[in-house]
C-alpha positions as CSV (number, residue, x, y, z in Angstrom):
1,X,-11.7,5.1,-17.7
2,X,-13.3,3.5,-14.7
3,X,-13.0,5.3,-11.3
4,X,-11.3,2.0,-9.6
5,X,-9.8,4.3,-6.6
6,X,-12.5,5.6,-3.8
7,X,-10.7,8.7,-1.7
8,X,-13.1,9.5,1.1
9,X,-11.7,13.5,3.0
10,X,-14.5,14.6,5.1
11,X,-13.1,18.1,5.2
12,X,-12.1,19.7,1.4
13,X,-9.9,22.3,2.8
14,X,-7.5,20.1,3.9
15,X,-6.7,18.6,0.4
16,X,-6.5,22.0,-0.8
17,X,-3.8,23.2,2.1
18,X,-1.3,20.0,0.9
19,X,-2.2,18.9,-2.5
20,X,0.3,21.3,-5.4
21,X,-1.7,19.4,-8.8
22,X,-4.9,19.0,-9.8
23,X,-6.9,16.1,-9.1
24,X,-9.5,16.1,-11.3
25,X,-7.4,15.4,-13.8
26,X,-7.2,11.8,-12.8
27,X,-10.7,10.0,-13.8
28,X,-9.6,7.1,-12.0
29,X,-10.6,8.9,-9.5
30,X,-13.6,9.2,-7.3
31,X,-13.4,11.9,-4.8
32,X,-16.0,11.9,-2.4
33,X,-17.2,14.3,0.6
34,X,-20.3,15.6,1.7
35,X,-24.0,14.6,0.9
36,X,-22.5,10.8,-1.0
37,X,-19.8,10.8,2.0
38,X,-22.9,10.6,4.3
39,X,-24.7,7.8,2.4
40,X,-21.8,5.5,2.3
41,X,-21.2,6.1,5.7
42,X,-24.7,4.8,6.2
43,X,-24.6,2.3,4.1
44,X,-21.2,0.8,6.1
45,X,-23.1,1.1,9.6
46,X,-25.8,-1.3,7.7
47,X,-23.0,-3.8,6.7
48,X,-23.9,-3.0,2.8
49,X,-20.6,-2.4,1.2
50,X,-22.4,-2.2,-2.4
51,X,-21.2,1.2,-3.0
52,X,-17.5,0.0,-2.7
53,X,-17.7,-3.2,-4.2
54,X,-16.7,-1.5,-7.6
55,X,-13.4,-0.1,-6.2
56,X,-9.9,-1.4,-6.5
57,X,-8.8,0.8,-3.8
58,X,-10.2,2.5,-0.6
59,X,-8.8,5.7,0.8
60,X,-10.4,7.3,4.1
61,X,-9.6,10.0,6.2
62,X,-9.0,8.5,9.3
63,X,-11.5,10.9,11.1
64,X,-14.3,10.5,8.6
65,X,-14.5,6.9,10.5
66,X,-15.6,5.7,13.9
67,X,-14.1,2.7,15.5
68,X,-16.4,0.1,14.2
69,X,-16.8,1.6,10.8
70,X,-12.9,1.0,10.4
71,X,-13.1,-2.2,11.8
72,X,-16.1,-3.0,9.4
73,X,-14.0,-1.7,6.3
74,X,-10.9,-3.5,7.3
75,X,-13.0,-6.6,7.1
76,X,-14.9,-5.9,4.0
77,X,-11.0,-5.4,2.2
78,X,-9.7,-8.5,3.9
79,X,-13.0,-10.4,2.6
80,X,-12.1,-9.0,-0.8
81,X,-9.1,-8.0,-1.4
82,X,-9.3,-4.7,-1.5
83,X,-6.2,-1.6,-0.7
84,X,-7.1,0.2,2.4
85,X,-5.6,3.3,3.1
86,X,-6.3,5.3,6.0
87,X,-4.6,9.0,6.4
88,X,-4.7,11.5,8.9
89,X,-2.8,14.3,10.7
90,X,-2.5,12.1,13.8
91,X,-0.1,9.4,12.5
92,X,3.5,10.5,13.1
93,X,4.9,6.8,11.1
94,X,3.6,5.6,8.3
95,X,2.8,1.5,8.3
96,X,2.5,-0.5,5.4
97,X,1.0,-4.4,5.9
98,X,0.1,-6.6,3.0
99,X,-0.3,-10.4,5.2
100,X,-4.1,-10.3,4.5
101,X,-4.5,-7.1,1.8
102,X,-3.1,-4.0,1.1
103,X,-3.2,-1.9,3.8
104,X,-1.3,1.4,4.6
105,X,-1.5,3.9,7.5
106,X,0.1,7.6,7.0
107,X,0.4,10.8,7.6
108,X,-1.9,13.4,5.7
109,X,1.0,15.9,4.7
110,X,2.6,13.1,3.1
111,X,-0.4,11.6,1.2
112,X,-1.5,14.8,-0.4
113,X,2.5,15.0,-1.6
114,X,3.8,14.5,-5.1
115,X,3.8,10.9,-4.2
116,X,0.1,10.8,-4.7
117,X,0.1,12.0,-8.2
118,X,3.4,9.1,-9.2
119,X,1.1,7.1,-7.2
120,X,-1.6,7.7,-9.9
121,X,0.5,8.0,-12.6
122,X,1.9,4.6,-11.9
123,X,-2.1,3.1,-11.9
124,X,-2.6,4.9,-15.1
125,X,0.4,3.4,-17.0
126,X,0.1,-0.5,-15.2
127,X,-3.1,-0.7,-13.8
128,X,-1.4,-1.9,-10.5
129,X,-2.4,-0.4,-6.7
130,X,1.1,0.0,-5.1
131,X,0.8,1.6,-2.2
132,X,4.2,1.4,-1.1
133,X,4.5,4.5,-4.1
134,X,2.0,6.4,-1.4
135,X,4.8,5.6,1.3
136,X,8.5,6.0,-0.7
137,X,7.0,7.5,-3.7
138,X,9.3,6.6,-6.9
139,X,12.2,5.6,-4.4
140,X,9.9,3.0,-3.3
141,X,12.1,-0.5,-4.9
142,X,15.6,0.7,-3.4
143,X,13.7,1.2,0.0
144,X,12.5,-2.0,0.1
145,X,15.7,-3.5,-1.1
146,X,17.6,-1.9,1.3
147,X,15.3,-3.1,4.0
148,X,15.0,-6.0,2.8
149,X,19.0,-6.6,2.5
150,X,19.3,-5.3,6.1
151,X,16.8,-8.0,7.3
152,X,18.4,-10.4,5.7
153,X,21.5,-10.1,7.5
154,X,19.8,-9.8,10.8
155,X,17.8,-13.1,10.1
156,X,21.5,-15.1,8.4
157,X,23.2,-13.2,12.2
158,X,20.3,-14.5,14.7
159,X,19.6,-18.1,12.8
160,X,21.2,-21.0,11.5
161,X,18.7,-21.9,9.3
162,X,16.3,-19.2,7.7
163,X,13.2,-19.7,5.9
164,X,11.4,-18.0,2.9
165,X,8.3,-17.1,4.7
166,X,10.6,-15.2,7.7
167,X,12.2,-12.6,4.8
168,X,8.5,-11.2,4.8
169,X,8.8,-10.4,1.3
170,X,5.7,-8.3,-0.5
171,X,4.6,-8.8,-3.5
172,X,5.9,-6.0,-5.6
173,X,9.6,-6.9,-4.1
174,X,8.8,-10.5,-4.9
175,X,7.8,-9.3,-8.3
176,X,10.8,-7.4,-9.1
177,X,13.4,-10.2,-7.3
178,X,11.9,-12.7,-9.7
179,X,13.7,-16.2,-8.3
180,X,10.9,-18.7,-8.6
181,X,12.6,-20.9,-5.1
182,X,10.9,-18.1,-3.4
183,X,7.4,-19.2,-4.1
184,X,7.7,-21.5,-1.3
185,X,7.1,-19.8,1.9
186,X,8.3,-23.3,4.4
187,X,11.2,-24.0,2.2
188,X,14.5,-24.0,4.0
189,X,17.1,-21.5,1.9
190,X,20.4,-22.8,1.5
191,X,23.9,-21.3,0.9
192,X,23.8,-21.3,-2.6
193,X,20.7,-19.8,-2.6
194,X,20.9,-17.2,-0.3
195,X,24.0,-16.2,-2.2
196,X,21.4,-15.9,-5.4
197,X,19.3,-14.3,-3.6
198,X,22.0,-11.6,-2.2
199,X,23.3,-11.0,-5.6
200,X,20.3,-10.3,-7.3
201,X,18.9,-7.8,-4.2
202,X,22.4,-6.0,-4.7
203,X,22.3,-5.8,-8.9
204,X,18.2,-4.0,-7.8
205,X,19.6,-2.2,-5.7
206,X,22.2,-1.0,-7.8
207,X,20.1,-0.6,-11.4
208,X,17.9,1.5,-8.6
209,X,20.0,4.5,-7.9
């Protein structure tokens, strides 16, 4: 099995203090610190991504990277698509963004948690990067339908009209939802419609608990 998922720690005793499985026994899997850390670290100060061109998903220790090198990374995922994570210590919220790719920010307690290893498990089984597994874990649908739900009313309460594009739906949720209308980010959603659109949130969230 490919290695499609780059995790970067530029100090070893840190995984070992949170992480309660073994990670070795995922092969997707390329954990990297030290001497290889060093040369891609290099490598991203020369602009020459090579070395993660072959990677599905990027994961960095937030203090493994100066201030350009994220800023160089964050471009080279946006270029191509790539998940971005960044972890450390020092974030107290965790922040999840997909408008241009992938991208979460989070707290390293909670990245080296048993969400990690559903996180993998998921990849594994579907082949699919959800990093919103790395954030809720396997809670992570009813979150977002419940967010999700809870915008919705805010949006129906503040506006007469309310367009597809303003409900900010990701992907995965868009996946799961499954109501082709919503495909069209400047249509204008009307009652009928948004009643659809209620019901099937509320039969998700309702399969999910």
């Amino acid at each position: 099995m490919d290695k499609d998922i780059l995790l970067i720690e530029d100090r070893v005793n840190r995984k070992e203090l949170y992480i309660k499985f073994d990670l070795t026994e995922y092969k997707v899997v390329d954990f990297v610190t030290g001497d290889k850390l060093t040369n891609i670290l290099e490598d991203i100060n020369k602009k020459n991504f090579s070395k993660l061109e072959g990677y599905k998903c990027l994961i960095f220790h937030a203090s493994a990277l100066s201030i350009v090198q994220k800023s160089e990374v964050k471009d080279f995922c946006k270029r191509n698509k790539k998940s971005l994570v960044f972890f450390s210590g020092g974030i107290s919220t965790s922040y999840y963004n997909d408008n241009f790719y992938p991208f979460l920010n989070i707290n390293s307690k909670d990245f080296y948690s048993n969400n990690l290893k559903t996180f993998l498990d998921n990849y594994i089984v579907d082949f699919e990067i959800n990093l919103l597994i790395l954030q809720y874990g396997d809670r992570w649908l009813i979150n977002l339908l419940l967010n999700l739900r809870n915008n919705l009313v805010k949006i129906q309460e503040e506006n007469n009209t309310v367009l597809v594009s303003e409900l900010k739906i990701n992907k995965y949720t868009f996946k799961q939802i499954d109501i082709t209308w919503l495909n069209n980010n400047g249509k204008f959603i009307n009652e009928s419609e948004m009643k659809e659109l209620k019901n099937k949130i509320d039969l998700l969230i309702f399969e999910s608990i």
